[in-house]
LUMZA-632030 format. One record per residue (C-alpha): x, y, z. Coordinates in steps of 0.001 Angstrom, whole numbers, padded with zeros to 6 digits, always signed. Layout:
// residues N
XYZ...
// end
This chain:
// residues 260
+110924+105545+075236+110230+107177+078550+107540+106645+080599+106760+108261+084479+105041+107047+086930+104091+109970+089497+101664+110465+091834+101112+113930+092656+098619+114688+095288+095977+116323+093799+096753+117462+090223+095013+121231+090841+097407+121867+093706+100530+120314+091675+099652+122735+088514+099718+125742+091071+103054+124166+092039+104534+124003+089051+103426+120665+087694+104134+121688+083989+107736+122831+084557+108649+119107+085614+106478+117590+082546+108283+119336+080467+111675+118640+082030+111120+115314+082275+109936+115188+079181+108342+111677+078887+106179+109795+076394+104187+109175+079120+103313+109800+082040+101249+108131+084616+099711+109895+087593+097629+109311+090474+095984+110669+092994+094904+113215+090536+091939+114225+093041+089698+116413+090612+086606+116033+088272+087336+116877+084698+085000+120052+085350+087404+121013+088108+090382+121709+086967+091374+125147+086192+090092+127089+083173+093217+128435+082685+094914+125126+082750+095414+123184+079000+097008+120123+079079+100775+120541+078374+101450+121108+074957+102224+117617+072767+100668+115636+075436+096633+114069+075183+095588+113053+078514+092554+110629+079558+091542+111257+083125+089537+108797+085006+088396+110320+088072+086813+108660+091324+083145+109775+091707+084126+111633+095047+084962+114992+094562+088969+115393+095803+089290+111553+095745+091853+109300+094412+091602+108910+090294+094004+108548+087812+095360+110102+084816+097249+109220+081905+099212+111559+079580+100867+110457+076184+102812+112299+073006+101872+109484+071211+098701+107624+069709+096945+106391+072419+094149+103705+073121+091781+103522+076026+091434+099493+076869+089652+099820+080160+088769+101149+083252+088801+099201+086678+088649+095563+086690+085297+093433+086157+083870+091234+088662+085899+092909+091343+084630+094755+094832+083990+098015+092843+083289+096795+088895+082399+100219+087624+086238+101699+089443+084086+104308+090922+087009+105162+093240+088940+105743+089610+091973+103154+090590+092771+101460+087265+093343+102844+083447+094469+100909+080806+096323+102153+077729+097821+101255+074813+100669+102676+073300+101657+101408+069940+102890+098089+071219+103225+098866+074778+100074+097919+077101+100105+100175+080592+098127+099301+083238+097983+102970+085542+096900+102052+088991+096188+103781+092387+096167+100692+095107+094101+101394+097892+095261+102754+101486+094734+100829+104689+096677+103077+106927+093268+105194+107959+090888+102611+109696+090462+098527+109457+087756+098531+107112+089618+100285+104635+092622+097692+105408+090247+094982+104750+089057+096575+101274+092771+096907+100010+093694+093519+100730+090662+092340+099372+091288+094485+096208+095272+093403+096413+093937+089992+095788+091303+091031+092478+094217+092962+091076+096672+090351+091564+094294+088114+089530+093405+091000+086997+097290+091611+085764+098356+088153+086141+097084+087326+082622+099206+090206+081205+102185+088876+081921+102013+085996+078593+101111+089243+076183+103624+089120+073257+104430+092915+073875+105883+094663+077009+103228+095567+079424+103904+098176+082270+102288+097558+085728+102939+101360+087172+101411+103584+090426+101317+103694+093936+100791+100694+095360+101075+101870+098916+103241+098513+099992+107107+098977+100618+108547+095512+099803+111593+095120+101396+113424+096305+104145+115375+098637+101935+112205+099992+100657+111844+101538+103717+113721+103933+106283+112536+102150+109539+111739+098747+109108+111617+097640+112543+109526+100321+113735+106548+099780+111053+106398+096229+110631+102644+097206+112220+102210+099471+110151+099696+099301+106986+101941+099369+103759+104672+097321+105202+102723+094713+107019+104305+091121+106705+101327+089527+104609+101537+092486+102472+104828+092084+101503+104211+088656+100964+101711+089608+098694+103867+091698+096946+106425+088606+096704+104117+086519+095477+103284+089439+092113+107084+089004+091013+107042+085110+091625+103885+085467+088955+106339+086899+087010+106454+090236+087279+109941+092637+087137+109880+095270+089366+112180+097469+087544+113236+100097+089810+115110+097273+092244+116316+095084+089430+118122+098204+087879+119533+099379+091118+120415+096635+093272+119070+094593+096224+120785+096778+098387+120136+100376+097330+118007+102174+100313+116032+104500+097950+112415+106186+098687+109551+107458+095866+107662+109068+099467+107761+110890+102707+105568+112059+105285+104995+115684+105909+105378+114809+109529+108838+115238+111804+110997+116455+108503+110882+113432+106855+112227+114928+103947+115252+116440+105374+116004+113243+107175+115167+110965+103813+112606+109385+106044+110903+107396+103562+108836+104533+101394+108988+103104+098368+105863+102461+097280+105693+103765+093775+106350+100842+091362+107078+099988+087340+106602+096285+087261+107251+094686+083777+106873+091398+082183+109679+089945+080372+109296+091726+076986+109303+094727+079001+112073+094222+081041+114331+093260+077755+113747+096501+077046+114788+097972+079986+117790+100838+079818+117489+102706+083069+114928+103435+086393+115946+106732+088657+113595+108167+091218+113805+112056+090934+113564+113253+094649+115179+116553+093777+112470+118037+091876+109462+115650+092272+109364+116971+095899+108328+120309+095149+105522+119007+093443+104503+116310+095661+104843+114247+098831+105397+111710+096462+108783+111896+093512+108381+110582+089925+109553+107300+088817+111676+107817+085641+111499+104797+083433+113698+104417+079877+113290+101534+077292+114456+100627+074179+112140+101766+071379+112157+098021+070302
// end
């Protein structure tokens, strides 16, 4: 089974980019996205969703704002949006769908940015915290569950190309790597790094800014965290910089399991 994990920065400008070329080159069973940016009423008319594929789409209430979208080939259950009791109950920011896939559970999630002023530092650590809680339960589920998205924190020092010079900076602040310790001490996999290696210097972002690109400037900060079931399962993680870049600032994650 193959699922992706891609956000894709704004899903109207990614279709005029080609978005449905990598779908179906990719071809996963499916496929996470965020940062979708767009109402259901907004995207084009002349846009179906890729043949094969149902999508649910749970959009922030600002227009060209965050939200989330999932996309399967297979049957696929709705089991919630956002996360009761937290700083924003009804998700109106669109940050969290859950799915359910057969006997896979997938939790789709679009972490909050601090990076643009304090206050909106202080709501994602706030909302780091409420997630934390929110997942943690998932982890004792007698099926694999999939913790996937952008969850704009680089963990280690290989997650990122300059870790000297941004250990200021929002995303890669020490607390928040802490934090992010703390998720796989809960018992969480992250998949990509346990695949690869502790010492594999490998990015999922880059800035547009002083050819990041070209100079594999980058962050990881796009994620598939499993439980154990999940990560018995696990065959191979790759992050596909070649094409997902033409798409996106950010490149898919490419995740394969076992069927069972």
């Amino acid at each position: 089974m193959r699922i992706v994990t891609w956000n894709v920065n704004g899903i109207r400008a990614a279709i005029r980019k080609g978005l449905d070329k990598f779908i179906d080159k990719m071809d996963a069973d499916v496929l996470m996205l965020q940062e979708v940016r767009c109402l259901p009423e907004q995207l084009p008319k002349d846009w179906e969703v890729p043949e094969g594929y149902e999508m649910i789409l749970h959009p922030a209430e600002k227009k060209g704002y965050s939200g989330v979208a999932t996309l399967s080939k297979g049957p696929m259950k709705e089991q919630g949006r956002g996360m009761k009791g937290s700083l924003d109950p009804a998700d109106s920011e669109g940050r969290v769908l859950i799915t359910e896939h057969d006997d896979l559970l997938l939790v789709n999630t679009y972490l909050p940015s601090g990076s643009s002023k304090e206050e909106r530092q202080i709501y994602k650590e706030t909302w780091m915290e409420q997630w934390r809680q929110f997942i943690q339960p998932l982890i004792a589920l007698e099926k694999p569950v999939i913790v996937a998205g952008d969850l704009n924190i680089a963990h280690t020092e290989n997650d990122i190309w300059n870790p000297k010079g941004n250990a200021k900076s929002s995303g890669f602040l020490p607390h928040e790597r802490e934090w992010f310790s703390d998720l796989l001490n809960d018992g969480w996999h992250d998949l990509f790094r346990e695949h690869v290696g502790p010492d594999a210097k490998l990015f999922s972002w880059w800035s547009n800014r002083g050819q990041a690109r070209i100079k594999d400037r980058g962050w990881r900060i796009d994620y598939l965290l499993g439980n154990k079931i999940a990560f018995d399962r696990l065959v191979s993680v790759e992050i596909d910089r070649q094409g997902g870049l033409e798409v996106s600032d950010h490149a898919p994650v490419i995740l394969d399991l076992h069927s069972s």
